[in-house]
C-alpha positions as CSV (number, residue, x, y, z in Angstrom):
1,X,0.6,-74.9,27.5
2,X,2.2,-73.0,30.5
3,X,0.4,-72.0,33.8
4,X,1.1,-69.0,35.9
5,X,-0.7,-66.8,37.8
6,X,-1.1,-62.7,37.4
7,X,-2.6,-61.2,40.1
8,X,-4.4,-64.2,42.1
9,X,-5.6,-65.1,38.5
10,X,-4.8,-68.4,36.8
11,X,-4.2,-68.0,32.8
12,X,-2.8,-70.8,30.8
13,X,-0.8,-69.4,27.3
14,X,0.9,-71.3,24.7
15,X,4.9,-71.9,25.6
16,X,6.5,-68.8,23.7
17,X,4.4,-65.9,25.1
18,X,5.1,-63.2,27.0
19,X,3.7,-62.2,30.6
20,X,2.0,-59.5,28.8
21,X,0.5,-61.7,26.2
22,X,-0.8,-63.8,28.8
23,X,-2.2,-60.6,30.7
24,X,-3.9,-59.3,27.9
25,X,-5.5,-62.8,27.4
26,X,-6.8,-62.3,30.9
27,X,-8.0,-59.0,30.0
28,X,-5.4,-57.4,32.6
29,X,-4.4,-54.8,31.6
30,X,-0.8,-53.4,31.4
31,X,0.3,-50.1,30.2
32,X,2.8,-50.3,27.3
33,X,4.9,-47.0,25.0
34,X,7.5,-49.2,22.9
35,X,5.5,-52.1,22.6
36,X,3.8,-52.6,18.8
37,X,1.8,-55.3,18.8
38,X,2.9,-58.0,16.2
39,X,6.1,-55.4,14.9
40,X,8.0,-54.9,18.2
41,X,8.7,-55.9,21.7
42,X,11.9,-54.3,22.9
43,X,11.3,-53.2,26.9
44,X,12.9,-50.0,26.1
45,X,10.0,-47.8,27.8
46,X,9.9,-49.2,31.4
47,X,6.4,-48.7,31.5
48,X,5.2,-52.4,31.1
49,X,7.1,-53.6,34.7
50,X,5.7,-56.4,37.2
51,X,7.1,-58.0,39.8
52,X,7.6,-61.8,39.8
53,X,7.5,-63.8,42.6
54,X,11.5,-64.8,43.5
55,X,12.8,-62.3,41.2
56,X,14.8,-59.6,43.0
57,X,14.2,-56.8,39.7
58,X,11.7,-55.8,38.6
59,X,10.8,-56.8,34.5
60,X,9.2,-55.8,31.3
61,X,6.0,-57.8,30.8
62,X,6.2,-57.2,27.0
63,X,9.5,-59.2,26.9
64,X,9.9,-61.4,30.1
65,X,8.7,-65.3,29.2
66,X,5.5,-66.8,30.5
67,X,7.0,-69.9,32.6
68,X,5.5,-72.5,34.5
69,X,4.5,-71.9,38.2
70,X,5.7,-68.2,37.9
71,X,3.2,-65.7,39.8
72,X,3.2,-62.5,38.9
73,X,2.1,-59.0,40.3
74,X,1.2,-55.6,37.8
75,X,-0.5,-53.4,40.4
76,X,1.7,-53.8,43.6
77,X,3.0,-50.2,45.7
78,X,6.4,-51.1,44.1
79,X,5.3,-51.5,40.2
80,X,3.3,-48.8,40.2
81,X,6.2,-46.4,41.9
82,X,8.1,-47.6,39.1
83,X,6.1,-46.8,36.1
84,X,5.1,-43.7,37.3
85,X,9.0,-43.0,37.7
86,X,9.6,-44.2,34.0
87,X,6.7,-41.9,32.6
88,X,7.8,-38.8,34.8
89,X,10.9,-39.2,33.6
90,X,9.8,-39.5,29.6
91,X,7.8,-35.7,30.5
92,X,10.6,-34.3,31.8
93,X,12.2,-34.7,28.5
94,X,9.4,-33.7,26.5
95,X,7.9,-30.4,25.5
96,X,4.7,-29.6,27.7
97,X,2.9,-28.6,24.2
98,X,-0.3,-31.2,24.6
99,X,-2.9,-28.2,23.6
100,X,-1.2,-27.4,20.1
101,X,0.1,-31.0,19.3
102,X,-1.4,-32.5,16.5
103,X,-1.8,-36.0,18.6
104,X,-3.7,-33.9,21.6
105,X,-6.2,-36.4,22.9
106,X,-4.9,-39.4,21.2
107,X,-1.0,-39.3,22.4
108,X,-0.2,-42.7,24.3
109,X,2.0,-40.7,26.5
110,X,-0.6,-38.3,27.7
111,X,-2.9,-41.3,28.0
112,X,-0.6,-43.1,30.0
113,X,0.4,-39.7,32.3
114,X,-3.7,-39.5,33.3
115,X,-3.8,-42.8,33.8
116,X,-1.0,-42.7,36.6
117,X,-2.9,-40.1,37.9
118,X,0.5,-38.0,37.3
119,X,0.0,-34.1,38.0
120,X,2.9,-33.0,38.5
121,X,7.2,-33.7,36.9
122,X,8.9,-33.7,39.8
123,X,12.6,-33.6,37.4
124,X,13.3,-30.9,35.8
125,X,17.0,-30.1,34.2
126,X,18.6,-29.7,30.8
127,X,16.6,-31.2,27.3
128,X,17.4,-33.3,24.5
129,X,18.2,-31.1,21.6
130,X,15.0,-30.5,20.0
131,X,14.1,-29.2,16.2
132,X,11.3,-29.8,13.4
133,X,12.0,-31.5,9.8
134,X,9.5,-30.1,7.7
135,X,11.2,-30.2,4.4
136,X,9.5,-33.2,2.8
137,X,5.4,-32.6,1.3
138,X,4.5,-35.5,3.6
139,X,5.7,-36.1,7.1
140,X,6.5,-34.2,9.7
141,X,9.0,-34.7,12.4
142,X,9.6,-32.7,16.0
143,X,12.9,-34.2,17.8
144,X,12.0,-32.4,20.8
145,X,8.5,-34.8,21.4
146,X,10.6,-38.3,20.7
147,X,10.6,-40.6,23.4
148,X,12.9,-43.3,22.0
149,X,10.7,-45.6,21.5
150,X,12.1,-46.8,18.0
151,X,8.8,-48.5,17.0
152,X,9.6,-45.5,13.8
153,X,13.0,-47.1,13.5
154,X,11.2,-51.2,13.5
155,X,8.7,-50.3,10.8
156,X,11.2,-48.7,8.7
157,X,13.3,-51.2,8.6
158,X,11.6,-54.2,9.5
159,X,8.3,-54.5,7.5
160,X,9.0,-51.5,4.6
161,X,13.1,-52.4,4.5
162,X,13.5,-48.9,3.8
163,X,16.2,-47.7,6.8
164,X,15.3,-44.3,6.1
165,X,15.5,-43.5,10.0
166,X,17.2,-45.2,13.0
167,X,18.7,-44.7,16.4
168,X,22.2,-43.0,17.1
169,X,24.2,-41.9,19.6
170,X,24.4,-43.0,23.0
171,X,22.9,-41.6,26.5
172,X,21.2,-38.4,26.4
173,X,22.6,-37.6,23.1
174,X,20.6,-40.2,21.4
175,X,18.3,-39.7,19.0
176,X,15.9,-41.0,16.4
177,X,16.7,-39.5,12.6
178,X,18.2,-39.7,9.4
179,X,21.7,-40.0,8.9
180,X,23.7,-37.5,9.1
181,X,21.1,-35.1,10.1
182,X,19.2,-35.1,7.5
183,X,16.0,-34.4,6.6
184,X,13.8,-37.1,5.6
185,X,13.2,-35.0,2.4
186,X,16.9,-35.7,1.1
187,X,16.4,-39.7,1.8
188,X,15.6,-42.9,0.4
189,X,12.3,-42.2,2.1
190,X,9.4,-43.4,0.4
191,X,6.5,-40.8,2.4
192,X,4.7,-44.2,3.4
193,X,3.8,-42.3,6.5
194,X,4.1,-45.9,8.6
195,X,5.9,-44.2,11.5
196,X,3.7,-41.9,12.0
197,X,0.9,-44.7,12.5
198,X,3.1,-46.2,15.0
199,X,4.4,-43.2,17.0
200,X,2.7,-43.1,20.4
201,X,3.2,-38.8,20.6
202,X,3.4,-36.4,17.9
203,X,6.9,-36.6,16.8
204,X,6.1,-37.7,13.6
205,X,2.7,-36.5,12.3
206,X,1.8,-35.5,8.7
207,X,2.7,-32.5,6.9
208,X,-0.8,-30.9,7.1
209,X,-2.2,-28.9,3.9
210,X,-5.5,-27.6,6.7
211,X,-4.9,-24.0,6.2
212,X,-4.2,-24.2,2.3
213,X,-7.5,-25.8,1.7
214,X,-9.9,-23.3,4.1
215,X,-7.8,-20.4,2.5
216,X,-9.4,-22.3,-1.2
217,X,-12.6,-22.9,0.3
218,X,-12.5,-19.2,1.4
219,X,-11.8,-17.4,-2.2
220,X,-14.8,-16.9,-4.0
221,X,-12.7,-16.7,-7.8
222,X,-12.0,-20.4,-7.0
223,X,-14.0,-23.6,-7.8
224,X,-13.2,-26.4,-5.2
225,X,-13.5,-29.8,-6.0
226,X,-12.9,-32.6,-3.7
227,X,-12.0,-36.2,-4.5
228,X,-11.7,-39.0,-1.8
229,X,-10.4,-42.5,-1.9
230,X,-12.4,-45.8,-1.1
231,X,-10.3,-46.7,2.5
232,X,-11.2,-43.4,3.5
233,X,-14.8,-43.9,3.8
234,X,-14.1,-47.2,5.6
235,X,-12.1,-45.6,8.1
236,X,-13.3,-41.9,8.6
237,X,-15.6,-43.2,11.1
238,X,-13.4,-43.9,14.1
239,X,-12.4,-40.5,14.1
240,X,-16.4,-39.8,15.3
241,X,-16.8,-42.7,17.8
242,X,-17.6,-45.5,14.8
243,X,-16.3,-49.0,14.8
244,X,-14.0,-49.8,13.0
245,X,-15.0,-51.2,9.3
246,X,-18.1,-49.0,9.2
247,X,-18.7,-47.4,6.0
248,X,-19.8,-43.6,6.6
249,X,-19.4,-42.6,2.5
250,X,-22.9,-40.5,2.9
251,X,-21.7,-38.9,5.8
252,X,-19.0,-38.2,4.8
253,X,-20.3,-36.9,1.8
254,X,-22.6,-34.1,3.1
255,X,-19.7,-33.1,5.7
256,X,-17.3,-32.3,2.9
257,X,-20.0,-30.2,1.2
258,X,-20.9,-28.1,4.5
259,X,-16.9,-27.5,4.5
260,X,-17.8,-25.8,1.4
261,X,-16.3,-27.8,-1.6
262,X,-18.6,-26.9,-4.5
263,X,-18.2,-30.6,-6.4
264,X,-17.0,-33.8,-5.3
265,X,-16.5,-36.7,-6.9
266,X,-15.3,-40.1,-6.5
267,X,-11.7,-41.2,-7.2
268,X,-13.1,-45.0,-7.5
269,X,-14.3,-43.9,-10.7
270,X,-10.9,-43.3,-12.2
271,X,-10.2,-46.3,-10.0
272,X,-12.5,-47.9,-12.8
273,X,-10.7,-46.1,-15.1
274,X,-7.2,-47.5,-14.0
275,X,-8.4,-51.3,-14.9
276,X,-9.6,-50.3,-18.2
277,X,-6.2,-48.9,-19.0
278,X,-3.9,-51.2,-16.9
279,X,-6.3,-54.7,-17.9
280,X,-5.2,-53.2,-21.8
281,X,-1.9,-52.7,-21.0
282,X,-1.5,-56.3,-19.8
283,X,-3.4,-58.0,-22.4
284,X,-1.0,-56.0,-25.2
285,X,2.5,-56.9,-23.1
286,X,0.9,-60.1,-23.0
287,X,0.0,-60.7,-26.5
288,X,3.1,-58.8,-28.2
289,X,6.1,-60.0,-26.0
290,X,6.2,-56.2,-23.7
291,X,8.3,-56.4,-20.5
292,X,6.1,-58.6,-18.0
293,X,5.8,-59.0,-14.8
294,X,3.8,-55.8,-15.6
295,X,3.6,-54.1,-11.9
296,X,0.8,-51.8,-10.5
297,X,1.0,-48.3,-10.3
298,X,-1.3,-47.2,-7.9
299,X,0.3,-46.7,-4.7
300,X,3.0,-43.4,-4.9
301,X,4.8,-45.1,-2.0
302,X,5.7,-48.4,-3.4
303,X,6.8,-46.1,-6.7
304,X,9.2,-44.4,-5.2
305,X,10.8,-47.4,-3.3
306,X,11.1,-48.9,-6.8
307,X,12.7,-45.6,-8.0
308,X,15.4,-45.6,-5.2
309,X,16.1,-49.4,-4.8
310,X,15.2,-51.1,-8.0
311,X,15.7,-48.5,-11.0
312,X,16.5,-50.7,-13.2
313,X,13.4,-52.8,-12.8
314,X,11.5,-49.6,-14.1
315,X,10.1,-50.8,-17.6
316,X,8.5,-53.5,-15.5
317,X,5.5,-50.6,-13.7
318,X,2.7,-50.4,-15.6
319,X,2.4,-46.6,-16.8
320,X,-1.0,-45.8,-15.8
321,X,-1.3,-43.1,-12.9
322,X,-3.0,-43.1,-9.7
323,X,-6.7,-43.2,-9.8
324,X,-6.8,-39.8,-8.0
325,X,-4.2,-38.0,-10.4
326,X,-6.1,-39.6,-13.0
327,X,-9.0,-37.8,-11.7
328,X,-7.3,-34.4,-11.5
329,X,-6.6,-34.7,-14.9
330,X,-9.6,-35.6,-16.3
331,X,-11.5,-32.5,-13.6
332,X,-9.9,-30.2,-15.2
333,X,-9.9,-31.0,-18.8
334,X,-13.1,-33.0,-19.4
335,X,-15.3,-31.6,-16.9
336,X,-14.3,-27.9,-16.7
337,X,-15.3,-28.5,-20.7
338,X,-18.5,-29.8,-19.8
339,X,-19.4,-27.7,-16.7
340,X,-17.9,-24.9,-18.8
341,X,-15.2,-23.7,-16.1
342,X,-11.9,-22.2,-16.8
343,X,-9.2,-24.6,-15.2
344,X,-7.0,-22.0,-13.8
345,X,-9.9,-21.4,-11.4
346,X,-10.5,-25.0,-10.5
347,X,-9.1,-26.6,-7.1
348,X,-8.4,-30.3,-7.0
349,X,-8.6,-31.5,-3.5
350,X,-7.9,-35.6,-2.7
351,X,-8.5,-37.0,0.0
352,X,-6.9,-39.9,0.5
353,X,-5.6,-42.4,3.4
354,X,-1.8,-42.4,2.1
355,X,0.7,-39.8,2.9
356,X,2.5,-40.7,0.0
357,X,0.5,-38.7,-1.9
358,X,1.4,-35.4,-0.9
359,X,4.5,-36.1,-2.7
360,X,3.1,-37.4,-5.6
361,X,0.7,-34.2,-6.4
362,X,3.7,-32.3,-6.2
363,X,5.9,-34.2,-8.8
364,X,6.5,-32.4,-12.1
365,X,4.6,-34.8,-14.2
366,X,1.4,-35.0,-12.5
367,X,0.5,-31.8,-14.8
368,X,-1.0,-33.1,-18.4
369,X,-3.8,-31.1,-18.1
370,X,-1.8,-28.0,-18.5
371,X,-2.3,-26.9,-14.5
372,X,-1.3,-28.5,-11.6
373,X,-3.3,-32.2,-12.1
374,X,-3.9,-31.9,-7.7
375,X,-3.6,-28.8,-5.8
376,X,-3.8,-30.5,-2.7
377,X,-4.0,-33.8,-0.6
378,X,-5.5,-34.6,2.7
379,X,-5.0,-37.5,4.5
380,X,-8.4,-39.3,6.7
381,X,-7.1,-37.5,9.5
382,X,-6.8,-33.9,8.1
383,X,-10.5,-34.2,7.2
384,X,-11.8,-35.2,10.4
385,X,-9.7,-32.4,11.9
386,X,-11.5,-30.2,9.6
387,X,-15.0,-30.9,9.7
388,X,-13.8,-30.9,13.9
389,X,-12.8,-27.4,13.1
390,X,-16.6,-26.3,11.2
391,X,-18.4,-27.7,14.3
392,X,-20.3,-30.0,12.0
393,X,-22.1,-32.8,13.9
394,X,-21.0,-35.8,11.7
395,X,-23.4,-38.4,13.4
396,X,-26.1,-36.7,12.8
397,X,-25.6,-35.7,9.1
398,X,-28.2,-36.8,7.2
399,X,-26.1,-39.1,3.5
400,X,-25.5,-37.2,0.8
401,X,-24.4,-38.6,-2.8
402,X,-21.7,-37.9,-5.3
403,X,-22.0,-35.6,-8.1
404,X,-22.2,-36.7,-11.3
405,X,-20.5,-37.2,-14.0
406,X,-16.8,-38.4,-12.5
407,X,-18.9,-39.9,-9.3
408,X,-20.2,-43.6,-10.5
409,X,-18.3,-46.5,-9.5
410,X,-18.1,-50.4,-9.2
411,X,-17.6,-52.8,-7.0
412,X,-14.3,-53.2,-8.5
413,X,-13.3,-49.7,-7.7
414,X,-14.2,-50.1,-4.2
415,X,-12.3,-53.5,-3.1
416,X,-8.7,-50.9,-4.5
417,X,-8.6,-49.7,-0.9
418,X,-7.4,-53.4,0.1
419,X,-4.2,-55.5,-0.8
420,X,-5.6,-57.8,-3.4
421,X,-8.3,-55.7,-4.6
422,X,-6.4,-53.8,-7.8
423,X,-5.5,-57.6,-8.7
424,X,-8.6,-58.8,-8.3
425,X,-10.8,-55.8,-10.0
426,X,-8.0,-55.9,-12.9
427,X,-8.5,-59.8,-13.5
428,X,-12.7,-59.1,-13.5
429,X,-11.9,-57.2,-16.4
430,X,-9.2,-58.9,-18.1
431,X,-10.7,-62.0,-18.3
432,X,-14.2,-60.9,-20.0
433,X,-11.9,-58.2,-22.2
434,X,-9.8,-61.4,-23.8
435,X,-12.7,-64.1,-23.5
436,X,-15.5,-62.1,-24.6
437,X,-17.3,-64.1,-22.2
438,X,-19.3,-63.3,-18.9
439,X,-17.3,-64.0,-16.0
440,X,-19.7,-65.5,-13.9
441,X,-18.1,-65.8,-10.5
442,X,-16.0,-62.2,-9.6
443,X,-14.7,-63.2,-6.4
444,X,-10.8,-64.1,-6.2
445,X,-10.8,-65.0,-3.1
446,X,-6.9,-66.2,-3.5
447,X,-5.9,-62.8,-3.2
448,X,-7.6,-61.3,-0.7
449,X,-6.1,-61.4,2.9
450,X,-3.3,-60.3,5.3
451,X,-0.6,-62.7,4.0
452,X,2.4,-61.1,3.0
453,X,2.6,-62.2,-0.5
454,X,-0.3,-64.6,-2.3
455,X,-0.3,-66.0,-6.0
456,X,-2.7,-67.2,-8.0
457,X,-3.2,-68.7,-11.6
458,X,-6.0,-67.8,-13.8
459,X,-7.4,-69.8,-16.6
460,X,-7.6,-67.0,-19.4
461,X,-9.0,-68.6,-22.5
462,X,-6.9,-67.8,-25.7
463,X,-3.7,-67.0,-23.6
464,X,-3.2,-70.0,-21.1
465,X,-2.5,-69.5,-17.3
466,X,-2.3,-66.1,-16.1
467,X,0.2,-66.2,-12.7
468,X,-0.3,-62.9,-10.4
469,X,1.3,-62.4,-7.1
470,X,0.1,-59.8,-4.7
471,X,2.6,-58.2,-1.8
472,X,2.3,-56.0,0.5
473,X,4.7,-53.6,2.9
474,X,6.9,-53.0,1.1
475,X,9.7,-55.8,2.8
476,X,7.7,-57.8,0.5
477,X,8.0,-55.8,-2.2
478,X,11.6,-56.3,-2.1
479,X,11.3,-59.9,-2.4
480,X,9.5,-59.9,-5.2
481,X,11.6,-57.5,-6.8
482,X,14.7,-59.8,-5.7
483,X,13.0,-62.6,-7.7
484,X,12.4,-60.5,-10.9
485,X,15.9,-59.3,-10.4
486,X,17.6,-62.9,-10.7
487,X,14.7,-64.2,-13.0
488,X,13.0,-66.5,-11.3
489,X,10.0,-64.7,-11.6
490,X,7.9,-65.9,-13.5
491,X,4.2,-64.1,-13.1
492,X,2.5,-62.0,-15.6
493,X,0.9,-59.4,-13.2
494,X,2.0,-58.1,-9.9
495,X,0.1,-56.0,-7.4
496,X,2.3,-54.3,-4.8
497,X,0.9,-52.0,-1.9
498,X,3.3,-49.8,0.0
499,X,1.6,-50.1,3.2
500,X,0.6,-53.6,5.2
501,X,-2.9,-54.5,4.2
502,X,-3.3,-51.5,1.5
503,X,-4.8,-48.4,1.5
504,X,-7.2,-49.5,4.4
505,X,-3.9,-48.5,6.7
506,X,-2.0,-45.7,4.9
507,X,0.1,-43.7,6.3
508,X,-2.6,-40.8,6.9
509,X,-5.8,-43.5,8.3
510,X,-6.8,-42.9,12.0
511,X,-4.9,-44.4,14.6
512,X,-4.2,-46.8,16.0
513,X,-4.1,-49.4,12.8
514,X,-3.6,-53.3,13.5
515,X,-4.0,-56.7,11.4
516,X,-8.0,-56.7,13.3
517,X,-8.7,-53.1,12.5
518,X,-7.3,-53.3,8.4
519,X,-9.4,-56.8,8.4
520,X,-12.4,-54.9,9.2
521,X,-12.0,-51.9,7.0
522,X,-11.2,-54.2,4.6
523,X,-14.4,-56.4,4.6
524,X,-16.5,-53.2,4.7
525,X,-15.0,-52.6,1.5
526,X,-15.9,-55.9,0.0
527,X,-19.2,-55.2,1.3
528,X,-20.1,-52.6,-0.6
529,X,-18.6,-54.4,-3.6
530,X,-20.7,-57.2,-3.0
531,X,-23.9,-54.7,-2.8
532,X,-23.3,-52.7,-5.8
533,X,-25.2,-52.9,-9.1
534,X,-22.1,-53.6,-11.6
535,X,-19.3,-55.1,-9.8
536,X,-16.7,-54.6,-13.0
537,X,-15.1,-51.9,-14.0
538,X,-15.5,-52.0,-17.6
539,X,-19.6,-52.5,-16.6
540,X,-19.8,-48.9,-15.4
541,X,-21.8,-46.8,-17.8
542,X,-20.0,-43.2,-17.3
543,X,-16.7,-44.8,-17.8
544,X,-18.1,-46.2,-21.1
545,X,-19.1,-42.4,-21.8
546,X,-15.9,-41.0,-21.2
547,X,-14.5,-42.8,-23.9
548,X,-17.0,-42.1,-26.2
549,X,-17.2,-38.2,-25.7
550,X,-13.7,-37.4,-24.7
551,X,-10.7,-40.3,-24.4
552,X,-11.4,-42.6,-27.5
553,X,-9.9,-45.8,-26.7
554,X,-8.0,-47.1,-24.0
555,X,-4.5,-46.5,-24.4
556,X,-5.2,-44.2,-27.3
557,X,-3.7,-40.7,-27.5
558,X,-5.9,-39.0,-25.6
559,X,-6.0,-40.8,-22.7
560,X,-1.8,-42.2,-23.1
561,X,-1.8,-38.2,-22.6
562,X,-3.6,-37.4,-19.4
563,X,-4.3,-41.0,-17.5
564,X,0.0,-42.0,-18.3
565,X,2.8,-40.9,-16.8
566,X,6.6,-42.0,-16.3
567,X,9.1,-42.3,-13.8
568,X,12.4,-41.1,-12.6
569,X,15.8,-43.3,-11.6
570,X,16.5,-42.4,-7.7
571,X,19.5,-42.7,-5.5
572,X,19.6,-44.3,-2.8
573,X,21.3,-41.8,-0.9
């Protein structure tokens, strides 16, 4: 342990950390733009300087080493001349746009400026060029509002291994981008939607489907339909002043019908769906020698990271859609023929906490039920902008309920929103599906959790050991695929989540996201598993319906038509 002292205040850290580590231990605060807690610590903002006793300069707190005896100063005349210097100096290069930013009233930057108590950019002069990429379904960027930061360029690269975007130039001429110039549309991007969790301003935002949505809402020839994910409901509550990992699904419920959607239902009951189909499809790879490891299929950002980087590992995905395509499928096939509704006049609307998505409504397969399968997708943070926008008082809403019949769920369903949870909802099923027998205790615990990449073994009687491995982030996606690649391999079934921890932090979840935050809107979502009535997914009565009136067996050719899909070889360039 080391001792220093931070403003007349004696803190003892670990050797290793930081003087801001150590401040924040004291709960002194120190204001930060480039620093990412547990991703990146680069001092490229300026914002973060002290002055240390015997140290002529001053130094960035996020990357200066704690030492012994070293005293250390974050609110002197001369630090706080400095910051403010630093952050006058980031506005003067950036747009003065606050009221029509997306990130108005939760920008870092504008934070920071109030909190300097600055009114007033004293440097004014030429601009960095500025422009917007739009071109892609899902994210959003504005050059002209990027600081430089590069916690975009960390994430990329660093946890999703993706270098779709990344620093050049030099001086004034740098910037943060594709190469070339390119749009993010015409990379290797996988629409993860991770730098836009991490960006401090609005420089890289979501491609927002608001207006298309109010204008369906608004036309009385259309029947809206929304759809929402289970890590929304575990996370739509910051965005009204809730902690986080506080379910708000009744809330949210009656808010979404006051917006004027005329049906919604539950994507955790295709969720339910999913295992039925995916649990099948391993069992019969299993039993009949198929390509294993068989891979989940669930998250649209992970498949197209295997598309561009590991095409030839493609017979390895399991073929089953996303739970919320699946839905789209079956909304307007199934229940337009039960609710007697022509198709052409139904809207799909998902909303969902990945970004990713957006793309994936939009790819030309996702239409098996002879219309487009989702019109639209909104992220968490698009519907809390909306139901901002119908001055509804969220709080105060009294819980409404799903409608019935694509609206019932398990417990299984619910736990999909975290990394480990498809594993573990598929291996409920799995196991009673090839025993026969009643699996007594439903909780795999061994992969649940924020480690990058668990494994487990499961006793299935009449097959022998069944070896998983969860991973997620997609860096260690890429390990696993490495291993499967040079065949040492050698699980059954693999889980892989684009985005660290799962769904719980997509790309389109309020912000700010950390390893504390997905922990808690994780274990609200094991909560409710742990609270419902049938906690596997086969259990669920409607899904035992559906097959009865309308799919016939699971991976019959009914449902191999509307709940399956396949996928396309990518470059990489």
């Amino acid at each position: 342990m080391i001792n220093l002292t931070i403003n007349g205040q004696n803190i003892q850290v670990e050797e290793g950390a930081t003087i801001l580590e150590a401040a924040l231990k004291a709960d002194i605060h120190i204001p930060t733009l480039c620093y990412l807690p547990e991703v990146q610590a680069i001092g490229a903002c300026r914002v973060c300087l002290v002055e240390i006793e015997g140290n002529r300069n001053l130094q960035a707190a996020c990357v200066f080493p704690a030492s012994e005896g070293l005293v250390v100063h974050t609110n002197s005349e001369r630090v706080r001349l400095a910051r403010k210097f630093s952050v006058e100096m980031l506005l003067s290069n950036h747009p003065m746009e606050c009221l029509t930013c997306a990130r108005n009233l939760n920008c870092e930057l504008q934070k920071i400026a109030e909190e300097m108590g600055i009114r007033e950019v004293r440097f004014t002069g030429e601009k960095s060029e500025g422009y917007i990429d739009d071109f892609s379904p899902s994210i959003r960027r504005d050059q002209s509002k990027c600081i430089l930061c590069r916690r975009c360029v960390t994430v990329c690269q660093e946890i999703q291994s993706v270098s779709a975007i990344f620093a050049q130039g030099r001086g004034f001429e740098t910037k943060v981008e594709p190469a070339f110039d390119a749009s993010l549309n015409d990379m290797a991007c996988t629409f993860c939607g991770q730098c836009s969790l991490v960006c401090p301003v609005g420089a890289i935002t979501e491609k927002e489907d608001i207006d298309e949505v109010w204008a369906a809402l608004a036309d009385p020839t259309k029947i809206v339909i929304a759809q929402d994910a289970p890590a929304v409901r575990a996370a739509l509550g910051e965005e009204f002043g809730y902690p986080p990992g506080t379910l708000v699904t009744g809330k949210m419920l009656a808010a979404v019908r006051r917006l004027g959607f005329d049906r919604v239902f539950d994507t955790n009951f295709t969720a339910d769906l999913t295992i039925i189909e995916e649990g099948n499809e391993l069992l019969k790879r299993v039993k009949e020698g198929g390509v294993l490891p068989l891979i989940t299929s669930c998250s649209p950002g992970w498949i197209k990271f295997i598309e561009h980087f590991y095409p030839t590992l493609l017979t390895h995905l399991s073929t089953c859609k996303s739970p919320h395509q699946m839905l789209g499928a079956l909304v307007k096939t199934y229940y337009a023929e039960k609710a007697g509704i022509n198709p052409k006049d139904m809207v799909v609307v998902s909303v969902m906490p990945c970004t990713a998505k957006k793309f994936e409504c939009n790819r030309p397969e996702m239409n098996d039920s002879g219309y487009k399968d989702v019109d639209y997708v909104l992220t968490t943070r698009e519907l809390a902008k909306m139901i901002r926008q119908a001055g509804i008082d969220f709080r105060n809403l009294e819980d409404d309920i799903y409608d019935d019949p694509l609206g019932e769920y398990t417990g299984a369903a619910t736990i999909f929103g975290a990394t480990g949870g498809v594993m573990e909802a598929a291996l409920r099923t799995a196991y009673e599906v090839a025993t026969g027998k009643t699996l007594e205790n439903v909780d795999f615990t061994a992969v649940r959790g924020l480690e990058g990449i668990k494994e487990a073994s499961v006793p299935i009687e009449g097959i022998g050991e069944v070896k998983v491995a969860v991973a997620h982030g997609l860096g260690n996606a890429r390990k696993l695929m490495e291993k499967i690649k040079d065949g040492s391999a050698d699980y059954h079934f693999i889980e892989i989540m684009a985005c660290p921890g799962g769904c719980v932090s997509g790309g389109g979840q309020p912000i700010p996201v950390n390893n504390e935050i997905r922990r808690l809107r994780a274990e609200a979502l094991y909560q409710e598993d742990r609270s419902l009535k049938y906690r596997k997914s086969h259990e669920n009565p409607s899904i035992k319906r559906i097959y009865e009136e309308f799919l016939g067996t699971p991976l019959g050719e009914q449902s191999h038509h509307l709940l399956h899909t396949k996928y396309t070889a990518r470059s990489r360039f």
